[in-house]
Phi, psi and omega in degrees: 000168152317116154247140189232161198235140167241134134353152175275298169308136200254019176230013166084177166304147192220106167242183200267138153337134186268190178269159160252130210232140185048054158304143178234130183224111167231118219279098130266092206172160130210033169280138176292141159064028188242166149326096194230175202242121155249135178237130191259123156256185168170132178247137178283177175234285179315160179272143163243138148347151171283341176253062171239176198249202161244119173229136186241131185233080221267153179257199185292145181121295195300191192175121180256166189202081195066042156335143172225184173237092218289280202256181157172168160180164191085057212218001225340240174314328233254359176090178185272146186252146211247192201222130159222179155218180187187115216068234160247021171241151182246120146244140188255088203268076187299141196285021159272226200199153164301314174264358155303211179262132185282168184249102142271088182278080163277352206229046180034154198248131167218139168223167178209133160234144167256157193124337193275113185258127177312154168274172180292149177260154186112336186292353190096160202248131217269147159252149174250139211250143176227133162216202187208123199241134138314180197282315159320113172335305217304326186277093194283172168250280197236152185195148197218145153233147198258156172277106186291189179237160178293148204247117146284106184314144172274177170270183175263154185278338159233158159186146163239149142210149200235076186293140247238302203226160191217045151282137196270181200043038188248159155272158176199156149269158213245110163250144181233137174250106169222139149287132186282172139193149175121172177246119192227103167311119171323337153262085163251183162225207220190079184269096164311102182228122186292117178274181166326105179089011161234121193270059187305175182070028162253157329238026148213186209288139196271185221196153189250133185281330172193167188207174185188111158286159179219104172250148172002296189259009178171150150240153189207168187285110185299330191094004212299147167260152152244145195256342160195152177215143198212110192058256173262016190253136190242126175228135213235096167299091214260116186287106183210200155268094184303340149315331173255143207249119153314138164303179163280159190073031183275161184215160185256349202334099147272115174238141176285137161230186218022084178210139206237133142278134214260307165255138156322127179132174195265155192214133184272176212287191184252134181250117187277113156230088227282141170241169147271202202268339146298342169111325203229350158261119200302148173219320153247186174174132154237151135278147179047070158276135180202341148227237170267000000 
């Protein structure tokens, strides 16, 4: 008979992705949750098919919208090449045949896109994944991560808050009024912060007594919740769909109870900040609000 020798390993040869070298990403835009324009420099180490892709791979925060593909160049033979999305990932599809002429960009690649909506800021600074592909995503060549660029929060286009009784030892409620701008997720959130002598949670943890979204063509009942409150900060959870962004000029309404005034005297205002649905990336925010 046949003798066949195995291998210790049942998986084969196993090789690695090369790198994408001297990346450049350059941001016009840096408003949280606005529009921006970004352009890729980049040189491969691998040959790609002429119909393999580029593909930017964005994490939570970011948000596409009509991608375009403003520019390109350094595509040499492989055709012009088109733009889709999907989630958070652009794939950049090049406009060659698999058995044509491949794409060696070592001596680099530049494209611009439009379309990209910034993530929120305050999260710490986020990386995004680029690679290079087969016409399958799955197959990698080369692959690289980027770095986001620092985000600015925007202001709200309106914000209020009105308290219901202005005694001091009384009880009273809290309504914050805020106006949208922005691509602002339908679950965001709603960050309270309370001065010095107006007490939330007396007496016992407060809680939102009615809530009311407002878009351009109709209002309806947010769901709103609080979900957590840590010292002088009360957050407000809004019940939504997170795929979907309020328009602009959208309003908000939260009112508060078991909130106390503690002492007599002027005080200072409250500070309002809407996040996305992780807690920590800032997208509006005002200080000292104390009235319209």
């Amino acid at each position: 008979g046949y003798k066949i020798g195995l291998a210790a390993s049942i998986f084969g040869v196993l090789i690695v992705p090369g790198l994408l070298r001297d990346v450049q990403v350059g941001v016009v835009g840096d408003s949280a949750r606005q529009p921006a324009v970004y352009s890729f420099v980049l040189s491969t180490t691998g040959a790609i098919p002429g119909d393999g892709k580029f593909v930017v791979s964005f994490p939570f925060g970011y948000f596409l919208d009509n991608v375009q593909l403003l520019s390109f160049n350094g595509f040499g033979n492989t055709g012009t090449p088109t733009v889709s999305f999907s989630g958070l990932d652009i794939f950049i599809q090049l406009g060659g045949t698999f058995l044509g002429p491949q794409l060696d960009a070592t001596e680099g690649i530049t494209f611009t896109l439009s379309g990209i909506i910034n993530p929120g800021a305050g999260a710490g600074q986020s990386t995004y994944q680029i690679r290079s592909t087969f016409n399958d995503p799955t197959r990698i060549v080369d692959q690289a991560t980027v770095s986001s660029i620092d985000i600015t929060t925007g202001m709200f286009l309106q914000r209020s808050v009105a308290l219901s009784g202005l005694i001091a030892g009384k009880s009273t409620n809290v309504t914050v009024f805020v106006s949208t701008v922005g691509y602002i997720p339908r679950d965001a959130i709603v960050r309270i912060t309370f001065p010095l002598g107006v007490a939330n949670s007396l007496p016992i943890p407060t809680t939102v007594v009615s809530s009311t979204c407002c878009l351009p063509t109709e209002c309806y009942d947010c769901n709103a919740s609080v979900i957590a409150i840590s010292g002088s900060d009360v957050t407000v959870q809004i019940q939504g769909d997170g795929a979907l962004n309020f328009p602009d000029d959208s309003n908000i309404t939260v009112t508060l109870t078991s909130i106390r005034n503690l002492w007599a005297g002027a005080k200072d205002g409250f500070d309002i900040s809407l996040l996305l649905s992780d807690g920590v990336s800032n997208v509006l925010q005002a200080k000292d609000v104390d009235g319209p």
